[in-house]
LUMLUM-341248 format. One record per residue: residue number from 1; chain; x, y, z of N, C-alpha, C, O, CB in turn. Coordinates in Angstrom, 3 decimals. Glycine has a CB too. Layout:
BEGIN
+-----+-------+----------+----------+----------+----------+----------+----------+----------+----------+----------+----------+----------+----------+----------+----------+----------+
!  nr ! kette !      nc1 !      nc2 !      nc3 !     cac1 !     cac2 !     cac3 !      cc1 !      cc2 !      cc3 !      oc1 !      oc2 !      oc3 !     cbc1 !     cbc2 !     cbc3 !
+-----+-------+----------+----------+----------+----------+----------+----------+----------+----------+----------+----------+----------+----------+----------+----------+----------+
! NUM !     A !        X !        Y !        Z !        X !        Y !        Z !        X !        Y !        Z !        X !        Y !        Z !        X !        Y !        Z !
...
+-----+-------+----------+----------+----------+----------+----------+----------+----------+----------+----------+----------+----------+----------+----------+----------+----------+
END
This chain:
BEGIN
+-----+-------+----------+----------+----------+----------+----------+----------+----------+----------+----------+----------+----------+----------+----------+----------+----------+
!  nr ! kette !      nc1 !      nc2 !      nc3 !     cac1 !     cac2 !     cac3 !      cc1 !      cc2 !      cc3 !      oc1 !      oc2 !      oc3 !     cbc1 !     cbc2 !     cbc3 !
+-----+-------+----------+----------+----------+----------+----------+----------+----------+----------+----------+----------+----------+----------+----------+----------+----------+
!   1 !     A !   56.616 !   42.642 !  172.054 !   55.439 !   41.808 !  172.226 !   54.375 !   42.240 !  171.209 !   54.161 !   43.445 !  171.077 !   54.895 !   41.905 !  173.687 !
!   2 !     A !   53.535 !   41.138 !  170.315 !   52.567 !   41.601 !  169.844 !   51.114 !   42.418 !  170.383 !   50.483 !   42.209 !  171.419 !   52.433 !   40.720 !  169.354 !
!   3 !     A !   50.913 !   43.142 !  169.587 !   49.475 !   43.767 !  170.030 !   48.499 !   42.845 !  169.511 !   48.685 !   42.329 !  168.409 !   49.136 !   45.308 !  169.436 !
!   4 !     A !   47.190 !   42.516 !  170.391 !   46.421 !   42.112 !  170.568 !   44.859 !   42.330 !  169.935 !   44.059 !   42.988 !  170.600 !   46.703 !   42.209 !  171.477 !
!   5 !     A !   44.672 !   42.067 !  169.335 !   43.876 !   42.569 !  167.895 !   42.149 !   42.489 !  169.055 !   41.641 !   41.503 !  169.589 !   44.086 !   40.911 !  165.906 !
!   6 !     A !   41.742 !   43.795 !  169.063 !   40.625 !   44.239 !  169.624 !   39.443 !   43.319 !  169.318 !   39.107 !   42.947 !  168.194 !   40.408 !   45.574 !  169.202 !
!   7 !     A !   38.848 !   42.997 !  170.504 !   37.380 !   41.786 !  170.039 !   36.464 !   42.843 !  169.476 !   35.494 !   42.165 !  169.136 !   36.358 !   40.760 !  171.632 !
!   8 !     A !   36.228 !   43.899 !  169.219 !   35.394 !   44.591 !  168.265 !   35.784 !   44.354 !  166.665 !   35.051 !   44.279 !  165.678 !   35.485 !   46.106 !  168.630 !
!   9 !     A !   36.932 !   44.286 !  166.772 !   37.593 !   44.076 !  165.273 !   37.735 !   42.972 !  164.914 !   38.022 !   42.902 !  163.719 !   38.813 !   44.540 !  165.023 !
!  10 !     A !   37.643 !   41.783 !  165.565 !   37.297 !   40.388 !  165.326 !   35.705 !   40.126 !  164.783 !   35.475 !   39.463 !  163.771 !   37.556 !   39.625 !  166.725 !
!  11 !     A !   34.622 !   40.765 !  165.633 !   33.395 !   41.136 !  164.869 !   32.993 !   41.591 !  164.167 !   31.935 !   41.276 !  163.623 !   32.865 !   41.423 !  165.054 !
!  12 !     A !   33.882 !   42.766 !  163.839 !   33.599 !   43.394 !  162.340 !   33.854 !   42.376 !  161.191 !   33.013 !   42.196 !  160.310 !   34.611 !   44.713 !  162.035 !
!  13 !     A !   35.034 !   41.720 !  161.227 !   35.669 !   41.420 !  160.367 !   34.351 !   39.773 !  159.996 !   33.630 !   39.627 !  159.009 !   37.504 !   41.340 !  160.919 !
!  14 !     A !   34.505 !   38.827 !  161.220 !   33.748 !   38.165 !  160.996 !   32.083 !   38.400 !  160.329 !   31.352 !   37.637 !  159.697 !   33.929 !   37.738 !  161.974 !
!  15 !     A !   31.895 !   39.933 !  160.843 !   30.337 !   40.003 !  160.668 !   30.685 !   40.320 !  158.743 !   30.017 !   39.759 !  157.875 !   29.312 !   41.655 !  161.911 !
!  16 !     A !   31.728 !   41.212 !  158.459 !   31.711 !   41.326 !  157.104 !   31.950 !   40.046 !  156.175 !   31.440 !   40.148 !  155.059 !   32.644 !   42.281 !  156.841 !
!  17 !     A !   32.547 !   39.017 !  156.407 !   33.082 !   37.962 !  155.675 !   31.581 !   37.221 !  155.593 !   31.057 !   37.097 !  154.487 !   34.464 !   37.096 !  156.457 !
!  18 !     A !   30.948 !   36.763 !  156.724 !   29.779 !   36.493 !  156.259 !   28.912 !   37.016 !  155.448 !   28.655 !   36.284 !  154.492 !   29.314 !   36.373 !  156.925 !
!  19 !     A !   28.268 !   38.189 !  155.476 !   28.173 !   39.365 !  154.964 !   28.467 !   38.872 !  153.159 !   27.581 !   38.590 !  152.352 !   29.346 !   40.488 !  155.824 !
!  20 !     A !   29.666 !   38.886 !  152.954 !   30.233 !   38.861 !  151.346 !   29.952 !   37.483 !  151.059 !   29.436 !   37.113 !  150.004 !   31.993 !   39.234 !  151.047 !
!  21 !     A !   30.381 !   36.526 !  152.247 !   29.596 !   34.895 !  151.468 !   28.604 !   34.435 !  150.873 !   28.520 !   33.686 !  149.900 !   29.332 !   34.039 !  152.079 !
!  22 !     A !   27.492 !   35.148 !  151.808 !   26.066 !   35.592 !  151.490 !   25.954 !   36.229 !  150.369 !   25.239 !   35.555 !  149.627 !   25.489 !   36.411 !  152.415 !
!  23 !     A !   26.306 !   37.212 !  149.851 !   26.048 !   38.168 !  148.869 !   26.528 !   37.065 !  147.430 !   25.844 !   37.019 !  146.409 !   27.074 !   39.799 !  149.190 !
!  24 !     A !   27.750 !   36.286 !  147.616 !   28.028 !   35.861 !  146.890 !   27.502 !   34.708 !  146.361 !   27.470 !   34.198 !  145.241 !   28.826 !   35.936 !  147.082 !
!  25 !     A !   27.037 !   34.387 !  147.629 !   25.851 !   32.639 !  147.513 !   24.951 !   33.310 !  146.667 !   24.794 !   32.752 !  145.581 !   24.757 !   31.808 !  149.284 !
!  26 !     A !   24.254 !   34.440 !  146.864 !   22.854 !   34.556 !  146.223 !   23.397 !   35.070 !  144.613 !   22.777 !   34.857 !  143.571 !   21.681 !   35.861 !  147.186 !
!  27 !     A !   24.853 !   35.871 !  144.750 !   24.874 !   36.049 !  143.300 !   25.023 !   34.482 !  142.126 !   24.479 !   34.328 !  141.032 !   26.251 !   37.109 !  143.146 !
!  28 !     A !   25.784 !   33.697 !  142.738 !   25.895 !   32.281 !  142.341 !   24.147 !   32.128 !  141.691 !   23.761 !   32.148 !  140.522 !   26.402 !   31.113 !  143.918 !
!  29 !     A !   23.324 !   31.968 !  143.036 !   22.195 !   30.810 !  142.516 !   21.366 !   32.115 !  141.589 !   21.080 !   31.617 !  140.500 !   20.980 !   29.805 !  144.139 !
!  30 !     A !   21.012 !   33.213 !  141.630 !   20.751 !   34.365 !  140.786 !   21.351 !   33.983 !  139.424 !   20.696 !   34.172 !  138.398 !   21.380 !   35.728 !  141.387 !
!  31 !     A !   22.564 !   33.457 !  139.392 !   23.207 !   33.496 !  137.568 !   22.782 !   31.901 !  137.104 !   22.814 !   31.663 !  135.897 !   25.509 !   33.756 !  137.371 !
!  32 !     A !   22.462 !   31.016 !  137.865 !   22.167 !   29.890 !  137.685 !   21.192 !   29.719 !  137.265 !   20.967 !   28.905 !  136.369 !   22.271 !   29.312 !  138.420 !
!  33 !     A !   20.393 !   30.412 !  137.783 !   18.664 !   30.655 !  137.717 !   18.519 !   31.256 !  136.994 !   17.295 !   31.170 !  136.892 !   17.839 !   31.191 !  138.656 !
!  34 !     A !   18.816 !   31.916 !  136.276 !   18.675 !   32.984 !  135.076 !   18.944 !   32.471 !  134.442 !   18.082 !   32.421 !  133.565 !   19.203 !   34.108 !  134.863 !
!  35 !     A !   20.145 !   31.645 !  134.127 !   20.325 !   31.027 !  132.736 !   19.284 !   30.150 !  132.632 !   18.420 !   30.217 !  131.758 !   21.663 !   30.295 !  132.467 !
!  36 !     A !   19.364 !   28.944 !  133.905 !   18.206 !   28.156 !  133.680 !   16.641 !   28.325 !  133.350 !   15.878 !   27.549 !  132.774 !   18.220 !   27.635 !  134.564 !
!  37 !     A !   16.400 !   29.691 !  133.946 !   15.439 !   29.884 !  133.163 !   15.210 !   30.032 !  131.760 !   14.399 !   29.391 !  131.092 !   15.106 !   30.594 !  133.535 !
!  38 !     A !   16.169 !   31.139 !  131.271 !   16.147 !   31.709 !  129.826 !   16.437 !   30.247 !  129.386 !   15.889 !   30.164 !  128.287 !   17.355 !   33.072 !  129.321 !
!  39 !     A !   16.778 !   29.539 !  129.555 !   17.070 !   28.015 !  128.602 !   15.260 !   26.859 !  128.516 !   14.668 !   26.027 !  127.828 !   18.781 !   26.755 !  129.911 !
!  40 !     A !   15.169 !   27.608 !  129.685 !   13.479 !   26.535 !  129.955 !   12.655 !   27.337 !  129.044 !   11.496 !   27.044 !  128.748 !   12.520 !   26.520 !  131.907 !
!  41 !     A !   13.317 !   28.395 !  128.596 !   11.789 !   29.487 !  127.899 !   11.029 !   30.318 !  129.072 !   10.023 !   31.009 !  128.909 !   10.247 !   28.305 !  127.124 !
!  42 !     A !   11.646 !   30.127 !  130.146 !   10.472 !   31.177 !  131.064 !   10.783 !   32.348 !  131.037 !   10.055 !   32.899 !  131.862 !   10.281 !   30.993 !  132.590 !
!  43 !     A !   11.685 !   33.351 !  130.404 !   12.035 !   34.446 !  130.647 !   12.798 !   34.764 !  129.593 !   13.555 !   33.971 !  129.032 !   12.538 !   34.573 !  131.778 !
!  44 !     A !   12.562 !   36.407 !  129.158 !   13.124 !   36.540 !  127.808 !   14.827 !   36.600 !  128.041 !   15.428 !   36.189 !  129.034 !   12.457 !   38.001 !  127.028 !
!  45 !     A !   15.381 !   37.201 !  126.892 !   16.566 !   37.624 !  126.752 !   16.681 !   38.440 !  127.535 !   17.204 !   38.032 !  128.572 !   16.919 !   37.974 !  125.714 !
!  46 !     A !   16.334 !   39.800 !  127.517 !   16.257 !   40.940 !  127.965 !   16.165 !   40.767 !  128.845 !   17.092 !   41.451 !  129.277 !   15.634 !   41.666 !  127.675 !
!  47 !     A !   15.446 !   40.042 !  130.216 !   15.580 !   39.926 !  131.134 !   15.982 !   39.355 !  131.821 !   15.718 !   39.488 !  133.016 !   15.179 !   40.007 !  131.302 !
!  48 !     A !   17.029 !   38.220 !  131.221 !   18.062 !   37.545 !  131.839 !   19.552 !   38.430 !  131.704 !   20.484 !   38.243 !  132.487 !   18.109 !   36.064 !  131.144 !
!  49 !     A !   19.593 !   39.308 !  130.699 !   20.523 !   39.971 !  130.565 !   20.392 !   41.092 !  131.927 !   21.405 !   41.479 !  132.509 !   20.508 !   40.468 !  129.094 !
!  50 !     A !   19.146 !   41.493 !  132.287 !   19.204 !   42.461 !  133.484 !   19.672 !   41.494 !  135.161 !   20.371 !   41.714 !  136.150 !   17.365 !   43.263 !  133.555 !
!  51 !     A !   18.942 !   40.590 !  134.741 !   19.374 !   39.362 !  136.189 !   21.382 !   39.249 !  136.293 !   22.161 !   39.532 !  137.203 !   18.512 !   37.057 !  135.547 !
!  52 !     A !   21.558 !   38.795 !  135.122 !   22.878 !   38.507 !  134.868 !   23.729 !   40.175 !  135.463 !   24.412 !   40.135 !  136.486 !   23.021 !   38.024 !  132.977 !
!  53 !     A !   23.569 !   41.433 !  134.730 !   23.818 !   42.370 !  135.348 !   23.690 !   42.892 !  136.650 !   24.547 !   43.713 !  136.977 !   23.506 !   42.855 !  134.849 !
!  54 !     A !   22.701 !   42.567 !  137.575 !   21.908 !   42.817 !  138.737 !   23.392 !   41.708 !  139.524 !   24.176 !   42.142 !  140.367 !   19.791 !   42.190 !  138.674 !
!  55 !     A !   23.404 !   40.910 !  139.199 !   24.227 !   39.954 !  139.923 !   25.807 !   40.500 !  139.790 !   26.542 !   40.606 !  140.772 !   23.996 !   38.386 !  139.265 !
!  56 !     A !   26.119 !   40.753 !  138.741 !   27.371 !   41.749 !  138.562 !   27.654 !   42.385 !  139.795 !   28.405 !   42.192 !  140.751 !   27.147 !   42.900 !  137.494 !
!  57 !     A !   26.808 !   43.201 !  139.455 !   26.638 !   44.386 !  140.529 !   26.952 !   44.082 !  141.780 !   27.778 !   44.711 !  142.442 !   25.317 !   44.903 !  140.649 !
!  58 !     A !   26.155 !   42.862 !  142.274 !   26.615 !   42.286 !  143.535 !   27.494 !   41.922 !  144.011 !   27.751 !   41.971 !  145.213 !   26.293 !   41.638 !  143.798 !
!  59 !     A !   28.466 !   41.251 !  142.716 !   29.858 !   41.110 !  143.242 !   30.826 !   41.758 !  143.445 !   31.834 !   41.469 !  144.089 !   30.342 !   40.548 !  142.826 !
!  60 !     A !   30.437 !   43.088 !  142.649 !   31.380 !   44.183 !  142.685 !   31.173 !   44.580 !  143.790 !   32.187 !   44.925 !  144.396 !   31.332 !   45.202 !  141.757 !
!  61 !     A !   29.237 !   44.772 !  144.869 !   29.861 !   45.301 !  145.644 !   30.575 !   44.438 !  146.601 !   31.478 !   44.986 !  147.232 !   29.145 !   46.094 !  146.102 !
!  62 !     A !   30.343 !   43.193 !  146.828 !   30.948 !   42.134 !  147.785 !   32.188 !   42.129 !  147.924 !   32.812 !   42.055 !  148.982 !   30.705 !   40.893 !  147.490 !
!  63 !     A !   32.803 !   42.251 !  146.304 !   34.422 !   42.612 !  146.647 !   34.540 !   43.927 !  147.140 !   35.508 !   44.335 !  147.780 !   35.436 !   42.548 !  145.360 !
!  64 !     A !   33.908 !   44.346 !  146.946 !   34.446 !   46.143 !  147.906 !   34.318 !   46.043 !  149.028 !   34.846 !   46.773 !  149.866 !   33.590 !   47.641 !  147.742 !
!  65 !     A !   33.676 !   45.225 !  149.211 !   33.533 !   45.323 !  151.151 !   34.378 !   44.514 !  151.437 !   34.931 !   44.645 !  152.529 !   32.063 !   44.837 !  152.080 !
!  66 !     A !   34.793 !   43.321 !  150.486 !   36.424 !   42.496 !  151.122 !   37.491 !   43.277 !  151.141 !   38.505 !   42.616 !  151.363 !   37.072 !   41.228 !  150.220 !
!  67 !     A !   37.724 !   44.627 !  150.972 !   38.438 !   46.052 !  150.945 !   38.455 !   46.094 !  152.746 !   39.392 !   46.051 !  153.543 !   37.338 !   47.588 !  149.951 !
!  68 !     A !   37.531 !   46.159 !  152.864 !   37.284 !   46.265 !  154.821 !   37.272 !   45.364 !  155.899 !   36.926 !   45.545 !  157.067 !   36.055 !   46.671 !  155.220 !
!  69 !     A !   37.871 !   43.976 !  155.105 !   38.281 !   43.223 !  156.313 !   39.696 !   43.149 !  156.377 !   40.447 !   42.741 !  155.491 !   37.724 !   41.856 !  156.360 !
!  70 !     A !   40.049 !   43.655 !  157.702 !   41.960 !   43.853 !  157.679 !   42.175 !   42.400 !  158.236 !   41.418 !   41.794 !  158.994 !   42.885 !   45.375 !  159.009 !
!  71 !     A !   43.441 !   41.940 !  157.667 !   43.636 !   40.955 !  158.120 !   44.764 !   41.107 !  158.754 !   45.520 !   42.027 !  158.441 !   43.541 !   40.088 !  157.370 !
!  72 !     A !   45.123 !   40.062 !  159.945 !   46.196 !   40.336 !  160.643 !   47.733 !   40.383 !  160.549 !   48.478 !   40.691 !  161.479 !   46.010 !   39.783 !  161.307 !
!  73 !     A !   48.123 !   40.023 !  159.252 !   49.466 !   40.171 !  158.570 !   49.216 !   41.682 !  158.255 !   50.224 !   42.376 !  158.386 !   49.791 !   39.093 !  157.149 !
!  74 !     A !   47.973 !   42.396 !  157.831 !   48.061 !   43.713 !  157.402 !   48.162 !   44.778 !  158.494 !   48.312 !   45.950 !  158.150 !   46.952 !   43.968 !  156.590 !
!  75 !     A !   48.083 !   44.415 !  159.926 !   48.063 !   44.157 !  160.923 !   48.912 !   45.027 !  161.673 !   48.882 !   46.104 !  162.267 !   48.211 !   43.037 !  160.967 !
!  76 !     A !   49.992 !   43.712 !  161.268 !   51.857 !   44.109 !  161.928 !   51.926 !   45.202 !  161.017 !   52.370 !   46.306 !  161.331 !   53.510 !   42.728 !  161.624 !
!  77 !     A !   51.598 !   44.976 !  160.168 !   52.589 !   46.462 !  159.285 !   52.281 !   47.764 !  159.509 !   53.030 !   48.718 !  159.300 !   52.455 !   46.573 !  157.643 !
!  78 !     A !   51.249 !   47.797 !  159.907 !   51.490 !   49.174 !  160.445 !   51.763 !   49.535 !  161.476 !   51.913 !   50.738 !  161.689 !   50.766 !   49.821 !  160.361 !
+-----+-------+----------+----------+----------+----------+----------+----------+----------+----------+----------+----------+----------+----------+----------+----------+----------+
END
């Protein structure tokens, strides 16, 4: 019979996936906005190049935390 995957671990998992959607929504409109700015003239080079990096950053960590949601095929195997 299968084991029954703990409702604490259903919340983690859900609370992290939101968690990374979020992170990823804001890195999206962050790279959008940066370009669009640096293209309107409101903001130099230099500091669209730090926005653009700043947002990097974010996704790297967003994928690291998709490291910590187990999913339930990963599950059975152990």
């Amino acid at each position: 019979m299968e084991k029954q995957t703990p409702f604490i671990f259903l919340i983690k998992n859900k609370t992290t996936m939101l968690m990374i959607l979020f992170l990823m929504k804001i890195t999206r409109a962050l790279r959008v906005r940066a370009l669009a700015w640096y293209a309107g003239g409101k903001i130099s080079y230099r500091h669209t190049k730090l926005l653009l990096i700043f947002a990097c950053i974010m996704n790297r960590f967003s994928l690291r935390l998709l490291r910590c949601v187990i999913t339930p095929v990963h599950k059975r195997e152990n």
